[in-house]
Structure formats: C-alpha cells, structure tokens
N, C-alpha and C positions, 0 to 999 in steps of 0.2 A: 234491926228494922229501921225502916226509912221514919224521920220527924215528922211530924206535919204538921200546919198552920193553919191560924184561919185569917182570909182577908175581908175585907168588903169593899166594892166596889170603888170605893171615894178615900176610901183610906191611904196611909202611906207609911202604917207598918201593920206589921204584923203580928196576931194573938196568940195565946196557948189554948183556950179554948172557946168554944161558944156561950160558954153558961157564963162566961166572964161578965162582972158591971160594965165594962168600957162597952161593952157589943150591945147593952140592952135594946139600945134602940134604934139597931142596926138593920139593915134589907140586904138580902141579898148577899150572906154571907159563904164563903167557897173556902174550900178546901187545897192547899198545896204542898209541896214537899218542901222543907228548910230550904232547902240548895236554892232549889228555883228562885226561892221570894229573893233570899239573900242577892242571889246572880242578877234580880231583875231592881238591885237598888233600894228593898224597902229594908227597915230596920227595925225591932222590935218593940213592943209597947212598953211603954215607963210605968204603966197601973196596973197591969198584971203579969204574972208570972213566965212569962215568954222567953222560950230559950234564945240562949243568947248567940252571937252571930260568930260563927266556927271560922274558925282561924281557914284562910285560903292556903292550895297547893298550887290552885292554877296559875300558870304563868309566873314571869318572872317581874320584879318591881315595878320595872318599862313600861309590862303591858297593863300593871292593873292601874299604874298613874294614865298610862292613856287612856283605859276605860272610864277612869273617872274624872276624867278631863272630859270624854264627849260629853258623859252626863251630865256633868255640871253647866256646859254648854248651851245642854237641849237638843245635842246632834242625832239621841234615841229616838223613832217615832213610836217605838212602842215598848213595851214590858219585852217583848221577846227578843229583838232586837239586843237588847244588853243582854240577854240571860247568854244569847250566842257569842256573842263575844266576848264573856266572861267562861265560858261552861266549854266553847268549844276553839275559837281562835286563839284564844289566849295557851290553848297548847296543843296547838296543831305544828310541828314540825315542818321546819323547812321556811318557814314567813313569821316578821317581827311585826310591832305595834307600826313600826315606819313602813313596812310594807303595805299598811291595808289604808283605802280612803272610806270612810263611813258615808252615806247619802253623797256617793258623787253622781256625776253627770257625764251622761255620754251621748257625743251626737252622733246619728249615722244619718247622711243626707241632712233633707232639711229638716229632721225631727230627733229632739231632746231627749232621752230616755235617763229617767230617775233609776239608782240602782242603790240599793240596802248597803251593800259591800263590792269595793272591787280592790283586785289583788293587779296593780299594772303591771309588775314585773311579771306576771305569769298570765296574763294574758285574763285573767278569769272574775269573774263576777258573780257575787253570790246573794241569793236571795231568801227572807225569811219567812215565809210563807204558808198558805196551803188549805187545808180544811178545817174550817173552823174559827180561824183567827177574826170572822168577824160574824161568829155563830153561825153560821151555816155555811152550807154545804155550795162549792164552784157552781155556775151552773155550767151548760157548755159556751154560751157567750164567753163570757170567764175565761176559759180554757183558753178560746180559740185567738181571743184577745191576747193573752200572755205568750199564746204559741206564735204569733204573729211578730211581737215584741221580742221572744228572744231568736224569732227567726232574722230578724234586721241586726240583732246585736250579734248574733254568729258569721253576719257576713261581714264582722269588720275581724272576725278573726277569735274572736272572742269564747270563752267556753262559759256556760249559763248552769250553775248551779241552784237547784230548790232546795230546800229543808221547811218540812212544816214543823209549827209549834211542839208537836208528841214528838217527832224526831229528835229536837233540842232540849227535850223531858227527858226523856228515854234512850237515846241513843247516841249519847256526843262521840265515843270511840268512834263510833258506825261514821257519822258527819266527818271526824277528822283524817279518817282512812279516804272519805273521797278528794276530798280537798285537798289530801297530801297525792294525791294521786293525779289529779289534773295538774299541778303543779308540777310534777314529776313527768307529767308527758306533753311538756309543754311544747312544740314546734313551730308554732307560726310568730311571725312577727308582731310585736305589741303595738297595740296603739298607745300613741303617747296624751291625748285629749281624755283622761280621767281625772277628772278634777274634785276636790272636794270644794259645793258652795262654801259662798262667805251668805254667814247670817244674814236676812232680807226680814221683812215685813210684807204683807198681804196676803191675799187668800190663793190656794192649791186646790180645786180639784181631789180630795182624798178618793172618790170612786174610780176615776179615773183608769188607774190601775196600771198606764204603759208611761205615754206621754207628758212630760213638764213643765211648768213652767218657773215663775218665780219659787223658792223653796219660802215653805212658813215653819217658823221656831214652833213648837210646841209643848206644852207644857210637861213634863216629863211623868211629873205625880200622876194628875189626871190622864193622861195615856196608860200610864204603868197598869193600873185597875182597872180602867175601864177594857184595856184589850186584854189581860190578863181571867178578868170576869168572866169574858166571851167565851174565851178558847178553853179554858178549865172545865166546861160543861163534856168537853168532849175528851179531854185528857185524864182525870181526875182517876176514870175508874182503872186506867192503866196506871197511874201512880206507883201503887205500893209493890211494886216490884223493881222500884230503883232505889238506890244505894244511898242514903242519907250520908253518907260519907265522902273521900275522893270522889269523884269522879273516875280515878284515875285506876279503880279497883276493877280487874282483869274479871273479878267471881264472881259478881251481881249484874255489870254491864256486859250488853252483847259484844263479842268480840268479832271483828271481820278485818282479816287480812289487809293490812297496809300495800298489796299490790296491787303493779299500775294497771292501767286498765286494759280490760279482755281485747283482743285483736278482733276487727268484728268477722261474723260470719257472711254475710251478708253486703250488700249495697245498703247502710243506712243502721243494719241491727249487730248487734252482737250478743255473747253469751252472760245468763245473769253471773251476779258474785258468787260465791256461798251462801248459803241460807235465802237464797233465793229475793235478793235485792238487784236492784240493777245499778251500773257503775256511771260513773261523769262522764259528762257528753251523750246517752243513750238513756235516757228517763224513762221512756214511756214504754210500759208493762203493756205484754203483750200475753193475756190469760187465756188458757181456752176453760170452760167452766164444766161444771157436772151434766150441759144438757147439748154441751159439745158445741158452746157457741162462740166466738172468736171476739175477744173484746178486748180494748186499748185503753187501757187506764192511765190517767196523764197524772203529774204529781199537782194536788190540792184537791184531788176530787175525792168522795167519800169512802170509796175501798180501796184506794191508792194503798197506805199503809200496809193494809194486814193482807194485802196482795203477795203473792211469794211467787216467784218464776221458776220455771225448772225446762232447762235444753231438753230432756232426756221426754218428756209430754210434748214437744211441738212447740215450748211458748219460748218467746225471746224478747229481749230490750231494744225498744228501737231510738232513732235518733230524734226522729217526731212524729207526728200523724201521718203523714202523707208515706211514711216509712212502712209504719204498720198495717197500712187502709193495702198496699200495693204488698203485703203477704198474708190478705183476705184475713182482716184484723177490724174491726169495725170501732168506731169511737165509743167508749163508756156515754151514757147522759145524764150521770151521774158520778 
C-alpha cells in the first residue's frame, strides 16, 4: 500500500498524522503520498513519528545533484515542477541532467515565451501543467491563450509537451514514454536560442500564463505548499492507487509502450496510444460522448484526464483546435 502524509499549507515538512501535537493548530491540512512530498523537496517532521525519507532509485547521482542544485537555487516555481523532474526526467531514457534547461526562455518574433522545461537537443519543451494546479478548473480563455502560445513555439520547430499535476502523481511511466518518444522522432532543426535565465529581481506577471518578461526567484518552501494545497484537492482521491515504492514498478504503474509516435491518419490528427491516451505532438482528444456529440478536449481542462480515445468509435488526437473544429469536433468549455 502507498504511504501517506499530511502537509499544511505553510509547512515544509511533512507529518505522519493529523491527530499529531505539531499539527494542533494547523488549517488546512492535505493529504499525499511519500513519494510525492519527498519528490517535491519537503522532509519529515523532527516531533512526531514521520516516516522517514526512502532511499531514491530515480536517476543517477548527476541528476539528483542537479535536481538539487535548481532547488537550492529557487529555479522551482512550484511543488510540482521538482516532483517532475525528480519522478519523471530524472529517468527518462535518452536525455541527461545537461541535457534539460529548467525555466528557460524562448523567443519567437518579437515575443518571449517562458517554458517550465526544454530539452534543446531535441527540439522539445515540456510543460507542467493543467487542471487544477491553481484550483480550478482552465477556463476556455486559458486554453485558447496556451493554444495560441504553443502555436508560436511549434513554428520555430519546436514540439510542446503538457503534463498535468495527477499525470506526475500517477502516471511518470505514461510521461516518460512520450517524452522518450518526441525525442525519438525528432526531425526538424533545433533552435539554438534556449536559454536558461540568470537569477533577476522584480515582479512577473504569474497570471500571465504565455508571455515574459524579467524572471523573479521564488521562494521555493512557500510555493512548494501553497501549489501543492491547490492541486491535491483534485488528485488526492486518485492517490491511493499509486505505488509508495519505485516508481519504477511495472505492477502498480500504468504501463504504455515506449513507441514513437502514431503516423497521423489525417491532415493535423492521428491514432490514440493504447489505453486510449493520445501521443506527443497531437494533444487534443477528440471524444464523441453518449448523446453523440463531438467535443475537443485540450490538455488542462476538467475531463482532459479521465478522457480515453478510441479510433475504432470515430474519436481521434489532433494536433490542435482548429484540427479538430475541421473533423466537426467542437471545443470542450470546460
């Protein structure tokens, strides 16, 4: 059975239970799995009985000394942010800790765009995202903002990666299969303008959601729980079907095929995975529902996830909106 913790909000470790002294006079206290807390940097409380921090499989020395070098930095903006790159880069095949720039920077035109993760030698850029991470739910502004943002970063070539928060809960194989898979079907020419900033001072924009400007440090603690608070309201209850142990265990985690991705069928779409995911480069689920009506689910929006495609129904993965709208697919508004 998976561990589980409790945090609260403002803290920067983690408990063994609620009824504990240290919590009495606590708000707002949540529930997570070991893995997670440990992956997103916190450490266990010295006053009560809290299991202690499990020896790592992930990755190899390299990567968790660079993991803990961003941290130490401030290079996290959030709790989930490290959990990913401890839980899921750190043993993704095929790219090392030198390979990835954390919060860099990329310009297309005259406009800046901030990226969570980019891999330069393979062209790709990965984001941590989605519903929930800042309690609720995209709306379609949201969407159409992000789909706008990575429509400008695919014309330099670039391939645009999502992962929401429950994905990096629940699903790091699932994550590492596509990431090893864009990297695997890399073709186009890299750009070479991925920078990672140097540490600045002043204010960002955090709504913002596309466009950059100066980057501000942040404090990593108070991020770590405060985003971690948010998004646990939504993950929490899928929890306890993930593996308190490796990660790296074939029998608890879903497994999905390390192949590259589907050939598309289409001008823009192609076929989903297995288990009914869609593959890198072709996000956006294209569902038909029980009342036969044709809806485009983009990744961060509320039934993104527990969305499943199937060729053999009519539905397919396309590459973005305007993909899907043109095989009479209509935008989710939620």
């Amino acid at each position: 059975a998976m561990a589980m913790v409790f945090v609260t909000q403002t803290g920067s470790r983690y408990h063994a239970s609620t009824d504990m002294r240290c919590l009495e006079n606590a708000s707002g206290t949540l529930a997570i799995s070991l893995e997670t807390a440990v992956a997103g940097g916190l450490r266990p409380c010295v006053t009560c009985d809290a299991p202690a921090v499990p020896e790592s499989t992930e990755g190899d020395r390299q990567w968790l000394r660079a993991i803990d070098d961003w941290a130490r930095t401030g290079v996290f903006e959030s709790f989930w942010e490290q959990a990913f790159a401890r839980r899921v880069l750190a043993s993704t095949p095929g790219i090392s800790s030198d390979d990835v720039e954390p919060q860099g920077y990329i310009s297309v035109g005259t406009e800046t765009y901030k990226v969570d993760f980019s891999v330069p030698k393979a062209g790709l850029v990965i984001e941590v995202d989605g519903y929930a991470k800042d309690g609720v739910p995209l709306t379609a502004s949201d969407v159409e903002r992000r789909n706008r943002r990575d429509a400008a970063l695919q014309t330099r070539g670039l391939t645009v990666l999502h992962f929401s928060n429950a994905q990096v809960q629940q699903e790091p194989l699932a994550c590492r299969a596509q990431i090893a898979a864009a990297v695997a079907a890399k073709v186009a020419q890299v750009p070479t303008d991925i920078a990672q900033p140097v540490p600045q001072t002043g204010d960002t924009d955090p709504s913002s959601g596309d466009k950059a400007s100066a980057p501000t440090r942040r404090s990593p603690i108070g991020l770590l729980i405060g985003l971690a608070a948010a998004t646990v309201v939504v993950v929490v209850g899928v929890m306890l079907a993930v593996n308190s142990g490796s990660s790296e265990s074939p029998a608890v985690l879903p497994l999905v095929a390390p192949s590259t991705v589907a050939a598309p069928t289409s001008e823009g779409s192609t076929a989903p995975l297995a288990g009914g995911a869609c593959p890198a480069g072709y996000p956006i689920k294209g569902n038909i529902n029980k009342s036969g009506d044709r809806i485009a689910h983009s990744p961060g929006q509320q039934y993104y996830e527990e969305t499943k495609i199937y060729s053999s129904d009519g539905e397919g993965c396309f590459a973005d909106l305007a993909a899907a709208e043109a095989s009479g697919f209509r935008a989710s508004k939620r």
